[in-house]
PyMOL CGO cylinders between C-alpha atoms (Angstrom):
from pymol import cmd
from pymol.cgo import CYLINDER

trace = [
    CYLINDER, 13.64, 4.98, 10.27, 16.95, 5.89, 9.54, 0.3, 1, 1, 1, 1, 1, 1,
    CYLINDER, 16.95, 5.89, 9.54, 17.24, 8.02, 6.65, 0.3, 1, 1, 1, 1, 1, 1,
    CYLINDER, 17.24, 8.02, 6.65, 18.87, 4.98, 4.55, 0.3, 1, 1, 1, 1, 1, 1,
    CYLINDER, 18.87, 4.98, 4.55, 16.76, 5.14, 1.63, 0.3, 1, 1, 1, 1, 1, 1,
    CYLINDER, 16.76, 5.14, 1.63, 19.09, 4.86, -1.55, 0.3, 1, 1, 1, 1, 1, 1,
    CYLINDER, 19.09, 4.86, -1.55, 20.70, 1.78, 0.31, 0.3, 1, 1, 1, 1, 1, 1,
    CYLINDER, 20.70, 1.78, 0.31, 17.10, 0.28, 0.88, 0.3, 1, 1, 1, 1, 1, 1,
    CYLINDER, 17.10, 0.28, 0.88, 16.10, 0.77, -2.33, 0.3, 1, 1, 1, 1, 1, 1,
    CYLINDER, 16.10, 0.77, -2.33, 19.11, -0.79, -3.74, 0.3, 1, 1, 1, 1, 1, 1,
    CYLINDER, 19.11, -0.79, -3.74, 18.26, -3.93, -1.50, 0.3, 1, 1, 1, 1, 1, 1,
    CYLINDER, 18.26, -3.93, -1.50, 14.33, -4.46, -2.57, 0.3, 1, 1, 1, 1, 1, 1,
    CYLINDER, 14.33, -4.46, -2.57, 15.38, -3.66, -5.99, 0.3, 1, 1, 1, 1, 1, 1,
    CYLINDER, 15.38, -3.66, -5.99, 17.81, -6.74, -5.73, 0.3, 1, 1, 1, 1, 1, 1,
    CYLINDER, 17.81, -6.74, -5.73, 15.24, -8.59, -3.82, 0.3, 1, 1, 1, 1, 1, 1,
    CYLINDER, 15.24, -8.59, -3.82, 12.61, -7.84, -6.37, 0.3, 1, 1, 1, 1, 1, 1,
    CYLINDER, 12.61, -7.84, -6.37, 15.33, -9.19, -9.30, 0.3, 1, 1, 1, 1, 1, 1,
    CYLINDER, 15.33, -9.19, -9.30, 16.06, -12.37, -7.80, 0.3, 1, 1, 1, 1, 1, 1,
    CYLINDER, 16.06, -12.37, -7.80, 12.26, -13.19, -6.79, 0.3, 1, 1, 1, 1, 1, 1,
    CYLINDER, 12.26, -13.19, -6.79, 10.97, -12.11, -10.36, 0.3, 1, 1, 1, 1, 1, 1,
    CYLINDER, 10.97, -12.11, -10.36, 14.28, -14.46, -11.62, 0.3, 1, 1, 1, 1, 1, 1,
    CYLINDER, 14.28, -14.46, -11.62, 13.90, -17.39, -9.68, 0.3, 1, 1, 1, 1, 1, 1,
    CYLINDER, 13.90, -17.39, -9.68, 10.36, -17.92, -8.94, 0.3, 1, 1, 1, 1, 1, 1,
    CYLINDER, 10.36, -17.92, -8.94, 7.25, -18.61, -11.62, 0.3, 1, 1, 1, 1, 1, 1,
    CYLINDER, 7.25, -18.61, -11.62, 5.34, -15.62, -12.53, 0.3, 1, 1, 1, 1, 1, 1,
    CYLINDER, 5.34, -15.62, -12.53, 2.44, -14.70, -10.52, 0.3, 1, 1, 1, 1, 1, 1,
    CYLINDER, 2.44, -14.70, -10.52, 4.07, -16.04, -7.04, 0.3, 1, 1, 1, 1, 1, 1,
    CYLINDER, 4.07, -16.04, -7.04, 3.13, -14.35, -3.84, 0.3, 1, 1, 1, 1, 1, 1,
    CYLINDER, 3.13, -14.35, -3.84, 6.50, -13.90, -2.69, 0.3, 1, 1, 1, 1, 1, 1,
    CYLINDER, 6.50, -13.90, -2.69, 6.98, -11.15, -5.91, 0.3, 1, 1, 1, 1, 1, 1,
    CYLINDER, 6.98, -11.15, -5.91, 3.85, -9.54, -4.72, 0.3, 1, 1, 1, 1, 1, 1,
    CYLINDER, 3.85, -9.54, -4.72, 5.79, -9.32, -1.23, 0.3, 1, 1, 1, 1, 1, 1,
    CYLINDER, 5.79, -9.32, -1.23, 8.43, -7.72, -2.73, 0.3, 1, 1, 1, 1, 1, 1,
    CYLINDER, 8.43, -7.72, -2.73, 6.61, -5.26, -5.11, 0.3, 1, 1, 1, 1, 1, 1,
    CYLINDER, 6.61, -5.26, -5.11, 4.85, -4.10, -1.48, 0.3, 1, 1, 1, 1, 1, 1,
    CYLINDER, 4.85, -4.10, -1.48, 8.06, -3.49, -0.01, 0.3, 1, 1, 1, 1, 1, 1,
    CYLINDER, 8.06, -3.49, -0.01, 9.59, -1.39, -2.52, 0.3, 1, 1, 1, 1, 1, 1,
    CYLINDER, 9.59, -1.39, -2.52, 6.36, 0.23, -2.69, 0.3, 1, 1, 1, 1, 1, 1,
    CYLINDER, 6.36, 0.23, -2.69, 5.71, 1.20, 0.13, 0.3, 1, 1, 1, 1, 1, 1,
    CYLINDER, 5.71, 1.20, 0.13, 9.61, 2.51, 0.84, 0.3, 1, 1, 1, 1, 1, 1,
    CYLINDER, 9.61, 2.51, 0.84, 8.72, 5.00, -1.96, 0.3, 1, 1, 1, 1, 1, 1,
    CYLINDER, 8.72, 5.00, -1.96, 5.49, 5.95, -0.82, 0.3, 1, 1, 1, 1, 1, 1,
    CYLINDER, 5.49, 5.95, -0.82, 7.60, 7.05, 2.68, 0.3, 1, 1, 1, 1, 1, 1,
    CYLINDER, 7.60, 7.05, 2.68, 9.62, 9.04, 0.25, 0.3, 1, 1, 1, 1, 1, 1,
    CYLINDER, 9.62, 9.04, 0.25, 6.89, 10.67, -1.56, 0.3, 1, 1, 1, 1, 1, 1,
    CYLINDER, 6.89, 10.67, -1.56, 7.74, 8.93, -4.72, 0.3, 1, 1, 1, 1, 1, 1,
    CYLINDER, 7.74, 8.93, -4.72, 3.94, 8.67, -5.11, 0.3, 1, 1, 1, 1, 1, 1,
    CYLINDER, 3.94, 8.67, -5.11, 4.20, 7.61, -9.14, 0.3, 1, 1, 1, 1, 1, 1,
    CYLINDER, 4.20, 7.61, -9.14, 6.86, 4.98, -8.50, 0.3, 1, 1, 1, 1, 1, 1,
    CYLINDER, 6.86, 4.98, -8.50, 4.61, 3.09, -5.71, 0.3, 1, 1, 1, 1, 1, 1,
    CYLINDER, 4.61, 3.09, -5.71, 1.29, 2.91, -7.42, 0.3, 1, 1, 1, 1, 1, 1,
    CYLINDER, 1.29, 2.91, -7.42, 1.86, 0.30, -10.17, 0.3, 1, 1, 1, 1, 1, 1,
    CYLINDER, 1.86, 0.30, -10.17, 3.88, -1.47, -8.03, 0.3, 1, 1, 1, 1, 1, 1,
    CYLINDER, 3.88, -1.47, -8.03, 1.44, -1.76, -5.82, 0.3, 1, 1, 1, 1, 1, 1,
    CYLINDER, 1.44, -1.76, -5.82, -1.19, -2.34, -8.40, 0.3, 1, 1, 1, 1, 1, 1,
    CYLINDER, -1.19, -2.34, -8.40, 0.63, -5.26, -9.56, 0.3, 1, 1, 1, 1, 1, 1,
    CYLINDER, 0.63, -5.26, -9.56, 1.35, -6.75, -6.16, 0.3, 1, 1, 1, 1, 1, 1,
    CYLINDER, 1.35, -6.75, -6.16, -2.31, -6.71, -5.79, 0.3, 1, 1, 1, 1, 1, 1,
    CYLINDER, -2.31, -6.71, -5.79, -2.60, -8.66, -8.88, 0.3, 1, 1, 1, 1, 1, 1,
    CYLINDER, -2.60, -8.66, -8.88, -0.70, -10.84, -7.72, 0.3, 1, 1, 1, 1, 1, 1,
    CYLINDER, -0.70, -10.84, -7.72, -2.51, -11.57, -4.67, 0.3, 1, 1, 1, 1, 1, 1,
    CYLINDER, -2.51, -11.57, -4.67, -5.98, -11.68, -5.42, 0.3, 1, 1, 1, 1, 1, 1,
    CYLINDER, -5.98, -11.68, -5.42, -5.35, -14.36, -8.10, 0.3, 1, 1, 1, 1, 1, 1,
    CYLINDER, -5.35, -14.36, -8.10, -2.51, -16.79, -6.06, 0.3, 1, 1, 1, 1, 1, 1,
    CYLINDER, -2.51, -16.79, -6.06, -3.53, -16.28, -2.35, 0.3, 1, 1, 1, 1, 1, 1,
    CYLINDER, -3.53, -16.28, -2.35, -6.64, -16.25, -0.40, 0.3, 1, 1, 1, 1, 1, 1,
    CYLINDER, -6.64, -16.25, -0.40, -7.85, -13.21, 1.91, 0.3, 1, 1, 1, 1, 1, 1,
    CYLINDER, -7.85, -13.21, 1.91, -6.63, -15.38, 5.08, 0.3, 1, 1, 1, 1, 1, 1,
    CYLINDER, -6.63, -15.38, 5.08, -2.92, -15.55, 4.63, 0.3, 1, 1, 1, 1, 1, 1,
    CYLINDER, -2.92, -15.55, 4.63, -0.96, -12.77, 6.33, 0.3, 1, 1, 1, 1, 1, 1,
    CYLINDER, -0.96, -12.77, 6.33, 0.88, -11.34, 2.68, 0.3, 1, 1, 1, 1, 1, 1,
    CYLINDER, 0.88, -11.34, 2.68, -2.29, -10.87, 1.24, 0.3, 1, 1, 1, 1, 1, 1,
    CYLINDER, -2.29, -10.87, 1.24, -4.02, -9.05, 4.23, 0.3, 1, 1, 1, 1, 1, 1,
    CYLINDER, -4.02, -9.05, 4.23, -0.36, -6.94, 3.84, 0.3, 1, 1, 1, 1, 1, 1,
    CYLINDER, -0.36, -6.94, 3.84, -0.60, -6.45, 0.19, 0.3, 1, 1, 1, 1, 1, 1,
    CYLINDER, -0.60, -6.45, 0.19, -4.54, -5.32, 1.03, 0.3, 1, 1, 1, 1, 1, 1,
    CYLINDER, -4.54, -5.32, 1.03, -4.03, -3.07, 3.27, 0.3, 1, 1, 1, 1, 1, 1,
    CYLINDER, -4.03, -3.07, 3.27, -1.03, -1.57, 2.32, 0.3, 1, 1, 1, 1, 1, 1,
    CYLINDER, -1.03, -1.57, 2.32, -3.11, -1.25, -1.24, 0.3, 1, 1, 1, 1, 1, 1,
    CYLINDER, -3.11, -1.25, -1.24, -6.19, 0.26, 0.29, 0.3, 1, 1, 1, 1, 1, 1,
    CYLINDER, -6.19, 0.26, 0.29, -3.99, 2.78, 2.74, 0.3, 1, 1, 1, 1, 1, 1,
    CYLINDER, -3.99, 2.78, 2.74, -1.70, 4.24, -0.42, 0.3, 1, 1, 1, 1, 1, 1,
    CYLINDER, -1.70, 4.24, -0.42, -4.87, 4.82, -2.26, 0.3, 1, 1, 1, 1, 1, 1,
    CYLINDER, -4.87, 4.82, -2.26, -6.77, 6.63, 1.14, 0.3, 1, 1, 1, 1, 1, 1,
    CYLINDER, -6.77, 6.63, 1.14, -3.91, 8.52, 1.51, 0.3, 1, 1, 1, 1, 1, 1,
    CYLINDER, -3.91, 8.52, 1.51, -4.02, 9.57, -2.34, 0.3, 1, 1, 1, 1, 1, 1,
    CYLINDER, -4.02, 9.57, -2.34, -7.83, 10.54, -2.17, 0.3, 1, 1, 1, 1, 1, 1,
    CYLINDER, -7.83, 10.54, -2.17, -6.90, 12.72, 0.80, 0.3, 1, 1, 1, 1, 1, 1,
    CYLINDER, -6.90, 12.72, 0.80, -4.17, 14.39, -1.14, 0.3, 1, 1, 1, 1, 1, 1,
    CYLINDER, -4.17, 14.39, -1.14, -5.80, 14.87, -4.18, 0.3, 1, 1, 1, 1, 1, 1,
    CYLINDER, -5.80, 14.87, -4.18, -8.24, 16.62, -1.97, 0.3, 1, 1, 1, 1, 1, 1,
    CYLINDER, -8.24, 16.62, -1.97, -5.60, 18.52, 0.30, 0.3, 1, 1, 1, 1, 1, 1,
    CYLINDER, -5.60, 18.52, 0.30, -7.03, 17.24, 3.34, 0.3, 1, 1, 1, 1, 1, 1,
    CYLINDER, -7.03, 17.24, 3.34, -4.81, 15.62, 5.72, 0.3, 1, 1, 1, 1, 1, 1,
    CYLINDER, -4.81, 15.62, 5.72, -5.88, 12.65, 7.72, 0.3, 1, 1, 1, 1, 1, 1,
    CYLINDER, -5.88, 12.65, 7.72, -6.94, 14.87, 10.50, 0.3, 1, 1, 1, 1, 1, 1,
    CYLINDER, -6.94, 14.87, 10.50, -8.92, 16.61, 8.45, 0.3, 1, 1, 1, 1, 1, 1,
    CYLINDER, -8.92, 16.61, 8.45, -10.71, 13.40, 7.70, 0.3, 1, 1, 1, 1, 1, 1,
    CYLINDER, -10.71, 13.40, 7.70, -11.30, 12.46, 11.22, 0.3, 1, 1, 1, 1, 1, 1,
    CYLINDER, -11.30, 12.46, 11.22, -12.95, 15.56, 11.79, 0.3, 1, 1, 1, 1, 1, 1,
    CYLINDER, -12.95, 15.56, 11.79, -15.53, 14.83, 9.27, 0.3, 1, 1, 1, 1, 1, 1,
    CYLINDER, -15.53, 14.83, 9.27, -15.86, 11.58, 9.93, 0.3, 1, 1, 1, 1, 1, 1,
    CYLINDER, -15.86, 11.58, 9.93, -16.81, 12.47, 13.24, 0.3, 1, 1, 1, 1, 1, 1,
    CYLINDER, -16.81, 12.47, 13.24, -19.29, 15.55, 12.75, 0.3, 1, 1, 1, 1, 1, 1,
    CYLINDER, -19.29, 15.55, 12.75, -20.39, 12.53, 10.22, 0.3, 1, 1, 1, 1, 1, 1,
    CYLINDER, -20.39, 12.53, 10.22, -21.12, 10.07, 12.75, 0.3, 1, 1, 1, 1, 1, 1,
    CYLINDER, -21.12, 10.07, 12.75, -22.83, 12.51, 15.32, 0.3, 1, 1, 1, 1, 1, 1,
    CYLINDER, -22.83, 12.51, 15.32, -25.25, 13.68, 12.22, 0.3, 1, 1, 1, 1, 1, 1,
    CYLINDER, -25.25, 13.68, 12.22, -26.45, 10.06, 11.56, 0.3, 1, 1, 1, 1, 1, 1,
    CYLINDER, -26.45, 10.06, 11.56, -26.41, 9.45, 15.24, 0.3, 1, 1, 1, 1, 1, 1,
    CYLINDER, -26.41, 9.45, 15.24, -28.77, 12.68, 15.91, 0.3, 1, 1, 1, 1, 1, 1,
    CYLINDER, -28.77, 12.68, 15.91, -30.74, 11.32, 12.61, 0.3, 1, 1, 1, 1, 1, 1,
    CYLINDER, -30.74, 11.32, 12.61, -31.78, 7.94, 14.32, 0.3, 1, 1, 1, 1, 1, 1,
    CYLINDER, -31.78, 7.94, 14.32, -32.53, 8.88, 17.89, 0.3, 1, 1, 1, 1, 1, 1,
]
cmd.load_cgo(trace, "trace")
């Protein structure tokens, strides 16, 4: 992490062009893109930027690739961690926060079952 995000950007923008240019629609390797430049603006805050972007890479995904290969799991993940990390947002909670429920959680349905 070094701070360089207007040059990164500039770079998956480019690499985002020449994929959606050069490749058929729908091709897993524009998903891959749309993740990267996603997620470098979710590490910037740029919350509204990411989310279609992501959306769309996950599109992508789920109709070309199968759960196995590694982009997908990528695009998946990265996918289900923006949107866990909105919920917690939208709630003001941080992930520590979370934790802390999700233990007192766990020890409730523990004590429940004994």
């Amino acid at each position: 992490r070094q701070g360089r995000y207007d040059e990164a950007e500039i770079l998956h923008v480019e690499a985002l062009a020449i994929r959606r240019a050069s490749l058929p629609q729908g091709h897993p390797d524009i998903a891959q893109s749309l993740n990267n430049l996603a997620y470098l603006y979710e590490t910037q805050e740029r919350y509204d930027e990411a989310e279609p972007l992501y959306l769309e890479a996950l599109e992508i995904i789920t109709t070309a690739l199968e759960e196995k290969y590694p982009t997908a799991q990528t695009v998946q993940y990265n996918v289900t961690a923006f949107f866990f990390r909105k919920m917690l947002r939208d709630k003001g909670l941080t992930f520590a926060d979370y934790l802390r429920m999700y233990v007192v959680e766990q020890k409730i349905i523990e004590d429940e079952f004994q």
